[in-house]
PLY file of the C-alpha trace (Angstrom):
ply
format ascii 1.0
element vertex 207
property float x
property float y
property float z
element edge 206
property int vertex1
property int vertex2
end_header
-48.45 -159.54 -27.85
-48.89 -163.33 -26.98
-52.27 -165.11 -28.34
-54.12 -166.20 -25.50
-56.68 -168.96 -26.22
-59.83 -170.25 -24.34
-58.12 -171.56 -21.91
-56.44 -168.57 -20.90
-52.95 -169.93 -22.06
-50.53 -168.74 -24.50
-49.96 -170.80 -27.62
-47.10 -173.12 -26.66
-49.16 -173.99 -23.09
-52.19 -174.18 -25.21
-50.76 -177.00 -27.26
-48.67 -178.54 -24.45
-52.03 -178.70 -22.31
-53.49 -180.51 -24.98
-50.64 -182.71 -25.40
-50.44 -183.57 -21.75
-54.38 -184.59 -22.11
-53.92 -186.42 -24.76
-50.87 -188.73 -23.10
-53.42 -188.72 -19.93
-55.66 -190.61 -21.94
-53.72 -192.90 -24.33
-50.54 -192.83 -23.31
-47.59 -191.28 -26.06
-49.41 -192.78 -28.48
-52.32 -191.40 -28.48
-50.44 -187.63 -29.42
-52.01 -186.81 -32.95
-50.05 -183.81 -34.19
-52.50 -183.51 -36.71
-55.43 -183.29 -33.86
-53.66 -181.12 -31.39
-53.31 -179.00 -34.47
-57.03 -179.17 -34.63
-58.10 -178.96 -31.43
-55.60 -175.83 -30.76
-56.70 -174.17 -34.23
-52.74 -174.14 -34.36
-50.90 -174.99 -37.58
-49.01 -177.91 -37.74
-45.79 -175.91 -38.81
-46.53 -173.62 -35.82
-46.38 -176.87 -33.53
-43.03 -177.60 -34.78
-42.03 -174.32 -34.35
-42.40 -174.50 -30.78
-41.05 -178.05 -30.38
-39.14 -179.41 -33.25
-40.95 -182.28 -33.95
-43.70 -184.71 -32.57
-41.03 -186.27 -30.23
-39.69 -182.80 -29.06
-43.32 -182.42 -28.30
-44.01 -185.32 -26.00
-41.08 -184.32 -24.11
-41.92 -181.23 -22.97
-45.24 -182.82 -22.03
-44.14 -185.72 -20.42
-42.06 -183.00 -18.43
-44.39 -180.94 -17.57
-47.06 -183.68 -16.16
-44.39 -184.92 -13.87
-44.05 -181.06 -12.40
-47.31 -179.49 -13.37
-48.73 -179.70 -9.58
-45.56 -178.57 -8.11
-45.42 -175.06 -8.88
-48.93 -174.64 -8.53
-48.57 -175.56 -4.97
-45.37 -173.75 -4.15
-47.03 -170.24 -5.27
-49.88 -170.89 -2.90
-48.08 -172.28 -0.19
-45.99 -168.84 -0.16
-49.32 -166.43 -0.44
-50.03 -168.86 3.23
-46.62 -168.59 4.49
-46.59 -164.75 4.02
-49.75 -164.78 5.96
-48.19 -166.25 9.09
-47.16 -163.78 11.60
-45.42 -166.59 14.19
-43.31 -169.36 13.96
-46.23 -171.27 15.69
-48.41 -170.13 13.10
-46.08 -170.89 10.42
-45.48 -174.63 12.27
-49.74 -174.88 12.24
-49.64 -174.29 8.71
-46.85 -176.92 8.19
-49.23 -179.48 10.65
-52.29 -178.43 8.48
-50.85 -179.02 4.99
-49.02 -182.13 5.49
-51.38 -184.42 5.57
-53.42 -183.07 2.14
-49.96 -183.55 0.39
-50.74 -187.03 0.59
-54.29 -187.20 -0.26
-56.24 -189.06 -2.36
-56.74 -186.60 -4.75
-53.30 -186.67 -6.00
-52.74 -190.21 -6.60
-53.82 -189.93 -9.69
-50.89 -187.19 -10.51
-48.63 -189.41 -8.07
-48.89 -192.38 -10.87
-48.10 -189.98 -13.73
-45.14 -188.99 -12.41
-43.71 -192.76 -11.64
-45.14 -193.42 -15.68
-42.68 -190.22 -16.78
-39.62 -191.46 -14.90
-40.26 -195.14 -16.63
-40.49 -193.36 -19.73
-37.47 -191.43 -19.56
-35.07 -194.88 -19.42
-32.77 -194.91 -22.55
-33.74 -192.01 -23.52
-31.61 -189.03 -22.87
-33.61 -186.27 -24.33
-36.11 -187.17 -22.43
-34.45 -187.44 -19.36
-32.77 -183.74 -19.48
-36.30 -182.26 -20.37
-37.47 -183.57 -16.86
-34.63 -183.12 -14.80
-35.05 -179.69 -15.98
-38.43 -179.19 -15.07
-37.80 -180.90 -11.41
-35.12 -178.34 -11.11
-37.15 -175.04 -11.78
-39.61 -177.31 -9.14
-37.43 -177.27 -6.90
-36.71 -173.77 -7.42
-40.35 -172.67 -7.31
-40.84 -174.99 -3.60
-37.71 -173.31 -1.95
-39.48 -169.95 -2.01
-42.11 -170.64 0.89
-39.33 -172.33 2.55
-36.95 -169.19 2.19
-39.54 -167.12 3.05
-39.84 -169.06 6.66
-35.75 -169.20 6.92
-35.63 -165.39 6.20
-37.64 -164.47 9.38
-35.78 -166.71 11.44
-38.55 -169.40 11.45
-36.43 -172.82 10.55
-33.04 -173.92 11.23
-30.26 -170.86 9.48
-28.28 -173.73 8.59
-30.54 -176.25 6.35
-30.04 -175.79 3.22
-33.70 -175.17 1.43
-33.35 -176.47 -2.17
-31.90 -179.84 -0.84
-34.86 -179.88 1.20
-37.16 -179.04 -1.27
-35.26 -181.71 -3.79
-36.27 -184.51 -1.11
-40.40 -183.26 -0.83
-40.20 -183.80 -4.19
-38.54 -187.65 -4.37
-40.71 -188.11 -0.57
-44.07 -187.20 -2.71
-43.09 -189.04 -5.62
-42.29 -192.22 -4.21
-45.68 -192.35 -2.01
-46.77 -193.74 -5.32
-44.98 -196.83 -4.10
-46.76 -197.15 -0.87
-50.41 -196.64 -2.50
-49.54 -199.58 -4.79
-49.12 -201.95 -2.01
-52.22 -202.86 0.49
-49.52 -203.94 2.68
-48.02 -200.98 3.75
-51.05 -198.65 3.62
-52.02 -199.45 7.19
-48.74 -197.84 7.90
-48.76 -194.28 9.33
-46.18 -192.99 6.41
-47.85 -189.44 6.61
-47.10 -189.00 10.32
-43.83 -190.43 9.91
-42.70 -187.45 6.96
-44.30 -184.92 9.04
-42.29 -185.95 12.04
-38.80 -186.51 9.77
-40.18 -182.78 8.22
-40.34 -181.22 11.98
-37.07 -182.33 12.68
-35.48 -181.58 9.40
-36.85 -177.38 9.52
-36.76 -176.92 13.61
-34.27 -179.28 14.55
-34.31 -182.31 17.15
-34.63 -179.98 20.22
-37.43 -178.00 18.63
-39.95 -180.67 18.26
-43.01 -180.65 20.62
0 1
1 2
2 3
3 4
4 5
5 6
6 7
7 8
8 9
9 10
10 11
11 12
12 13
13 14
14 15
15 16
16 17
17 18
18 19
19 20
20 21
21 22
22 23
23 24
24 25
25 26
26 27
27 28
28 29
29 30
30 31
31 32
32 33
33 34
34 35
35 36
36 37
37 38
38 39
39 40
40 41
41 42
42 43
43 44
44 45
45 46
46 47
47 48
48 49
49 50
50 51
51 52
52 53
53 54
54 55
55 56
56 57
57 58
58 59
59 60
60 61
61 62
62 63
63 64
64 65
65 66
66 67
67 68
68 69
69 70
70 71
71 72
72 73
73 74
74 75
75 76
76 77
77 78
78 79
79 80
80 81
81 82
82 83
83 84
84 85
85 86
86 87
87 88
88 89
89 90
90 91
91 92
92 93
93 94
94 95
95 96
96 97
97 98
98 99
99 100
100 101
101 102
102 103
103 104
104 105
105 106
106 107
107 108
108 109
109 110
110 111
111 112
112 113
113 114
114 115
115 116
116 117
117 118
118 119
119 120
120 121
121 122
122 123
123 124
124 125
125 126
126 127
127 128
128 129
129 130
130 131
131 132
132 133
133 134
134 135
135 136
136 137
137 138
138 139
139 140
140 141
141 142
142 143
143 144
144 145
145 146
146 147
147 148
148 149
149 150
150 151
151 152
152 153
153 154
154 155
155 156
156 157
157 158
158 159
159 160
160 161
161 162
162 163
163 164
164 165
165 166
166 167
167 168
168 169
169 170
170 171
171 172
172 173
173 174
174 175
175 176
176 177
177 178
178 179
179 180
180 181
181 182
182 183
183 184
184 185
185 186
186 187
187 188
188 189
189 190
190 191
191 192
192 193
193 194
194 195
195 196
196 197
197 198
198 199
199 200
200 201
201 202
202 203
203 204
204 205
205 206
């Protein structure tokens, strides 16, 4: 049986949690085997057990904080989508969420995942950890989506994972657009809900 901690987490997302806290904070170097070891009552050789080394380490957590939210939101956005009885009520969800995806509140996660894909240049390992994770993301977000396209909700014909690939880059690269005052008085959220209605109902299903 798996060890679960205080957190509720098994031992490898017990350490990696810490991990992830500790890059929050200080960046790559601030990752202490030695104090995750600590703070996880986890022995050091049980660390490297789960990830090789320190840098094996950092790469699962720099992985994981660029896709941490996404999966999150994709299992909750289903539980909602399951709830709709209508395409109209499935289209008001859609009109409802939209605009949260871009809050405030996750510009703090949208930075971390522009820092990941800086860190990943020239570094390969790196690189495949995330594109790994941003596949199973995309994975987890075409659910809801296939969900919709199963009762007939969404165009038969779109293809959900590419879809779901582009949320991901569209959320992403928001990042850009809160960095510059310039193009914040831009309506950018109205514009990706409007490019999202015609991408799942199609150009002669918009109202």
């Amino acid at each position: 049986m798996a060890i679960k901690h205080a957190s509720g987490l098994s031992t490898r997302d017990e350490i990696l949690r810490l991990t992830v806290e500790a890059i929050d904070e200080a960046g790559e170097s601030g990752v202490h085997v030695a104090e995750i070891s600590k703070a996880s009552h986890v022995a050091v050789t049980s660390i490297y057990h789960f990830f090789q080394n320190r840098e094996g380490l950092i790469e699962a957590a720099q992985a994981s904080r660029f896709a941490r939210e996404f999966t999150i939101n994709a299992n909750a956005f289903s539980d909602e989508v399951n709830n709709c009885g209508t395409q109209e009520e499935f289209r008001a969800l859609l009109r409802q969420s939209l605009p949260s995806f871009f809050g405030p509140d996750g510009t703090r996660r949208r930075a971390d995942r522009v820092n990941v894909l800086g860190s990943t240049y020239n570094r390969p390992s790196l690189t495949a950890a995330v594109s790994d994770r941003i596949v199973e993301a995309t994975i987890e977000l075409a659910k809801p989506l296939r969900i919709a396209q199963s009762k007939g909700w969404i165009r038969e014909d779109l293809n959900i994972e590419n879809l779901a690939a582009w949320y991901i880059a569209t959320i992403t690269s928001y990042a850009i657009v809160e960095l510059t005052p310039a193009t914040r008085e831009f309506n950018w959220v109205a514009t990706f809900a409007e490019a999202a209605d015609y991408l799942l109902f199609g150009a002669h299903e918009q109202k």
